[in-house]
C-alpha positions as YAML, in Angstrom:
chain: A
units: angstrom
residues:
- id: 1
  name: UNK
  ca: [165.73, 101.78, 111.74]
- id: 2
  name: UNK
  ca: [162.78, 103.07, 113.84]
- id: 3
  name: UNK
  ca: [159.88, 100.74, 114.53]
- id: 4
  name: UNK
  ca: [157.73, 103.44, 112.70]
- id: 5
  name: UNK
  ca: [159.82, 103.98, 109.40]
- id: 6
  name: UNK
  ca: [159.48, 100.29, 109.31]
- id: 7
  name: UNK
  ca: [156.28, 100.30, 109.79]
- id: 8
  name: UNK
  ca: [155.64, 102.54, 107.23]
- id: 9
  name: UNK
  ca: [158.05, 100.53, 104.42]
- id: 10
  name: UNK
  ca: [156.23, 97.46, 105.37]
- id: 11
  name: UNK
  ca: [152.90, 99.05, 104.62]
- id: 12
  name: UNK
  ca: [154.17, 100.53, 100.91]
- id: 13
  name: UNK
  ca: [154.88, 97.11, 99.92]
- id: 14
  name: UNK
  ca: [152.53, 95.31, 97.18]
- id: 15
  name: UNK
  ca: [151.11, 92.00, 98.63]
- id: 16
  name: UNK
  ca: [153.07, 90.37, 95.47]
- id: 17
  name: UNK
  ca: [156.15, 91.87, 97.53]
- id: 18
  name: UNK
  ca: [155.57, 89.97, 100.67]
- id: 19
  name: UNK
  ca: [156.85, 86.52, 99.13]
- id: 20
  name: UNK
  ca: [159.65, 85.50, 100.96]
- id: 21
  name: UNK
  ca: [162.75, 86.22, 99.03]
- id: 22
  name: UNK
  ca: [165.11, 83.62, 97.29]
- id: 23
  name: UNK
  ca: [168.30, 82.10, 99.64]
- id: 24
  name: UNK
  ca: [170.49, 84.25, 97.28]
- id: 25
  name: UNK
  ca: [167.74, 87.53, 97.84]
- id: 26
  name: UNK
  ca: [168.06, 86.82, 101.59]
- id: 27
  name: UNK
  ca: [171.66, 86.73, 101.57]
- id: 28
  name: UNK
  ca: [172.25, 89.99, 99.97]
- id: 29
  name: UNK
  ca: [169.73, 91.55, 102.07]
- id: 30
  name: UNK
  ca: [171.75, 90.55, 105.22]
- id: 31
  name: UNK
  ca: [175.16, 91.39, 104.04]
- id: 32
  name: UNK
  ca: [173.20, 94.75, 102.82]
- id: 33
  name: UNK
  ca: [172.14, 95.72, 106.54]
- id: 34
  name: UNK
  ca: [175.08, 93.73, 108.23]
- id: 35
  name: UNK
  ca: [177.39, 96.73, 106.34]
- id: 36
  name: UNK
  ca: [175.07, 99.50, 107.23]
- id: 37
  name: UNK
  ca: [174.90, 98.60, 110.95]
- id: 38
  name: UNK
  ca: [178.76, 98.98, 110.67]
- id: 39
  name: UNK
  ca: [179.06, 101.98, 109.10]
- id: 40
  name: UNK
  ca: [176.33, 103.39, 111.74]
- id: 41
  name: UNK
  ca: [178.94, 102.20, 114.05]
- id: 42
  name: UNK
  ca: [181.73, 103.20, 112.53]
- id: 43
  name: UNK
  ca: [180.02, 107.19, 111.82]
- id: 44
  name: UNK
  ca: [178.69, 107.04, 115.46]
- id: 45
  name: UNK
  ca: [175.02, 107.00, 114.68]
- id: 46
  name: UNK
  ca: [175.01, 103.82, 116.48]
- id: 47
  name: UNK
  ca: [176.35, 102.37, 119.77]
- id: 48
  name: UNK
  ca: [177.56, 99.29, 120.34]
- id: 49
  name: UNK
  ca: [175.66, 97.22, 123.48]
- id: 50
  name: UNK
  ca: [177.25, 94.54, 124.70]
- id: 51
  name: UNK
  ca: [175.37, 91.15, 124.50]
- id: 52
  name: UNK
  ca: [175.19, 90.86, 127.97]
- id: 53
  name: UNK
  ca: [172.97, 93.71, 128.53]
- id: 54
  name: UNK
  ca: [170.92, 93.14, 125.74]
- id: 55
  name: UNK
  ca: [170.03, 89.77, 126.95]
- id: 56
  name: UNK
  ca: [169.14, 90.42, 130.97]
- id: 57
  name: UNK
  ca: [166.74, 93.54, 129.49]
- id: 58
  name: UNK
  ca: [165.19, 90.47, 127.17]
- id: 59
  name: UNK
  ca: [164.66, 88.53, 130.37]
- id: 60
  name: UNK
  ca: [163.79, 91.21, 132.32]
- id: 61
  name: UNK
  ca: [161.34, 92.21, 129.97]
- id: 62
  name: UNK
  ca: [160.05, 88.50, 129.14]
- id: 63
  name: UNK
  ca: [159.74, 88.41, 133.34]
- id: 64
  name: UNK
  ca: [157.60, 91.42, 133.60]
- id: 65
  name: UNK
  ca: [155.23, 90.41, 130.41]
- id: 66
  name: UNK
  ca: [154.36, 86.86, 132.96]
...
């Protein structure tokens, strides 16, 4: 998901919306997106990065913020 389309579901939700959802709520949410990051995988909308990347371009980026 785009930083913008979830920018713009964040701002359609009703304050009453914002409560944190139950353990069980959270859960399903998880196992929800966990299954649609695979099947972006899996259909090639996705690519896999390997953690090691991901992490120096954290650093890198958490350097260059100082």
């Amino acid at each position: 998901m785009n930083p913008e389309k979830l920018e713009a579901d964040i701002m359609k939700l009703s304050p009453s919306k914002l409560d944190a959802p139950s353990e069980e709520e959270n859960l399903q949410l998880w196992v929800q997106e966990a299954q649609r990051r695979l099947n972006d995988l899996r259909e090639g909308k996705a690519k896999a990065v390997p953690a090691e990347d991901v992490f120096q371009r954290a650093r890198t980026a958490i350097l260059c913020a100082k």
